[in-house]
Every structure is written in C-alpha cells, then in structure tokens.
C-alpha positions in Angstrom: 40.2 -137.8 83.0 41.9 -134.4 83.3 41.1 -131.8 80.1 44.8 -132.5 78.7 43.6 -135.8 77.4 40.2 -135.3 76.5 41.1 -132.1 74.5 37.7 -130.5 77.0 37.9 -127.5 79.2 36.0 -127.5 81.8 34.7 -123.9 82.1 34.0 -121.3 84.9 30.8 -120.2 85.3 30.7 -117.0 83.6 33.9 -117.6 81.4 32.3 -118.2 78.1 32.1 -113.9 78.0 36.3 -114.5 77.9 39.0 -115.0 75.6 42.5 -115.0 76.4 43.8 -114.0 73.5 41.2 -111.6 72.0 39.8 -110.4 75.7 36.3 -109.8 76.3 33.5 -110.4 74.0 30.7 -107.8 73.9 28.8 -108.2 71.0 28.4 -105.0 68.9 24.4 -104.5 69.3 25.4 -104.7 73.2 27.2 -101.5 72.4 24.6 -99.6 70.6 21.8 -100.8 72.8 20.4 -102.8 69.6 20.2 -100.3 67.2 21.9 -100.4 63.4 21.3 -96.7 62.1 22.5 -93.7 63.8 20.1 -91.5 66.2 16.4 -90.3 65.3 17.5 -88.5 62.4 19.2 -91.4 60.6 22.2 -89.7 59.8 24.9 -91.2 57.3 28.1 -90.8 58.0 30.9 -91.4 55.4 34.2 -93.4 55.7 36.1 -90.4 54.9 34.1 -87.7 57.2 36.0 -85.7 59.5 35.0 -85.9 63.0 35.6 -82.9 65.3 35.1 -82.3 69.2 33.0 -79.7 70.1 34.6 -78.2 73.1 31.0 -76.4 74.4 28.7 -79.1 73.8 24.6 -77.1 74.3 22.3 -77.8 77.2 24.9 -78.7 79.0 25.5 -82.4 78.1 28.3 -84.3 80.5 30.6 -86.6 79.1 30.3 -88.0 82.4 26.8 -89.9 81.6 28.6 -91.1 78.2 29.4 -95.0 78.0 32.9 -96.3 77.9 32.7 -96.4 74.0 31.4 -92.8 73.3 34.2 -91.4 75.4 37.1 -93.6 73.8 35.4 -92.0 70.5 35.5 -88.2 72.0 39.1 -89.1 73.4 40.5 -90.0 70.1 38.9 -87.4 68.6 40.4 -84.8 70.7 44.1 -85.6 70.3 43.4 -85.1 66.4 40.5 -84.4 64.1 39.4 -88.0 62.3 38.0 -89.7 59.4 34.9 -91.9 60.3 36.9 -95.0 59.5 40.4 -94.1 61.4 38.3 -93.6 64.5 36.7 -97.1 64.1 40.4 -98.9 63.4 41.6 -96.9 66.3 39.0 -97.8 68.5 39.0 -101.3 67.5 35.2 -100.9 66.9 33.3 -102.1 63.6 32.5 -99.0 61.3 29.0 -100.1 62.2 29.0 -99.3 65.7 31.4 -95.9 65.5 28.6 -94.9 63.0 25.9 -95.5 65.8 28.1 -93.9 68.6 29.1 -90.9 66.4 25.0 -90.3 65.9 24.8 -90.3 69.7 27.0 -87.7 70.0 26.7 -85.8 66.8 23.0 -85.6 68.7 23.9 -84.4 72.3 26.4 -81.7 70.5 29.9 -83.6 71.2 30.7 -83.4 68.4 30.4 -82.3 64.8 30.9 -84.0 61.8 31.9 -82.7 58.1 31.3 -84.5 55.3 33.6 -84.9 51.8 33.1 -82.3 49.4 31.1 -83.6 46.6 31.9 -84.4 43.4 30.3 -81.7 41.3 32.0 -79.0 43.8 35.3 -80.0 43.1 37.5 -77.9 40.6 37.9 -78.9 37.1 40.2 -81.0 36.0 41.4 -79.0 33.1 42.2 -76.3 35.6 44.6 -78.2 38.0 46.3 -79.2 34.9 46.8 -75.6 34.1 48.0 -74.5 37.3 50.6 -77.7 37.6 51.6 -76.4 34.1 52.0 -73.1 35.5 53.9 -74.1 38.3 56.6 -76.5 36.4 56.6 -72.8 34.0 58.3 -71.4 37.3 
C-alpha cells in the first residue's frame, strides 16, 4: 500500500528531528545544556531589561567558543541595544532559554545587562503633573 492511502509516512531514519514547516526541532534544555536558571549566581533578568554588548569583554573571552545561540543573542544585540523579551521574539527563542543564554554571557563579560528603574525611584506623580501643566502654560 503506498502512504497516500494509508494516511502513514514512512520515515527516514533520522527524520523525526525534522519538520517541514517549522524546521528543526531542538528542544530548549538542548540549548542550555539542561539548565533552567541563569549561571552560578542565579541572576534574574526582567522582560523589560536592556541588554548591551560589551565591546572588551575581560580575560579575553572569544565569541569564537560561543554556541550558535549565544552569538545570534550578541549579534542582535549589537545592531541595537534590547529588552530581554525583544531579544527572545527576535531570536525566535523561549524567554526561558534567552534568560539562560544572557547569564552565560552576562558571566564571561559579553555583555551587560540594566535592569528597570524601580518603582520607589521613580518621580512623583504630582510632579509630572506640574511640569505637563507648566508646559501647556507655554
């Protein structure tokens, strides 16, 4: 019986790691090697942290023993500076994983990473009213 009628696809060896429409499937623990939280010092990045390049990276580290994933990561990150989240919908990666990468090279000094201001450091309401007041004055 061919596969048409049987509705069964008879698979290569090695094709189950293949989709044709979504492309290869690498789990995202294959990415991180396993691990869920971000380097030794269990670092938590925010959705909205900016993520920088740091051109002189200390000891000096080479992007050149980097995986495929931490470079995509330092690539996007060099054509503009990005939140934690834009760089995982940009790099087509779970926030998860971008979390775990970005500890890996917040670690090795590829990067560095600023986090929102908080809340209690922001200014007072009551003065951005005033100055919008005293800008519509003008």
């Amino acid at each position: 019986m061919n596969e048409e009628r049987t509705g069964v696809a008879h698979a290569e060896p090695g094709s189950q790691w293949y989709d044709a429409e979504a492309g290869p499937l690498v789990r995202p623990y294959a990415l991180t090697g396993g691990r869920t939280r971000p380097g030794p010092s269990n670092v938590r990045f925010d959705l909205i942290a900016l993520v920088v390049v740091d051109d002189d990276p200390p000891g000096g580290a080479e992007e050149s023993l980097l995986g495929p994933e931490h470079r995509s990561l330092l690539a996007l990150c060099r054509a503009e500076t990005q939140s934690v989240a834009e760089l995982a919908a940009d790099a087509d990666l779970p926030v998860g994983v971008v979390r775990v990468l970005l500890g890996d090279l917040l670690e090795a000094g590829f990067v560095r990473v600023s986090g929102p201001v908080p809340p209690a450091q922001l200014p007072d309401e009551r003065i951005l009213r005033e100055v919008i007041d005293g800008l519509r004055a003008l």
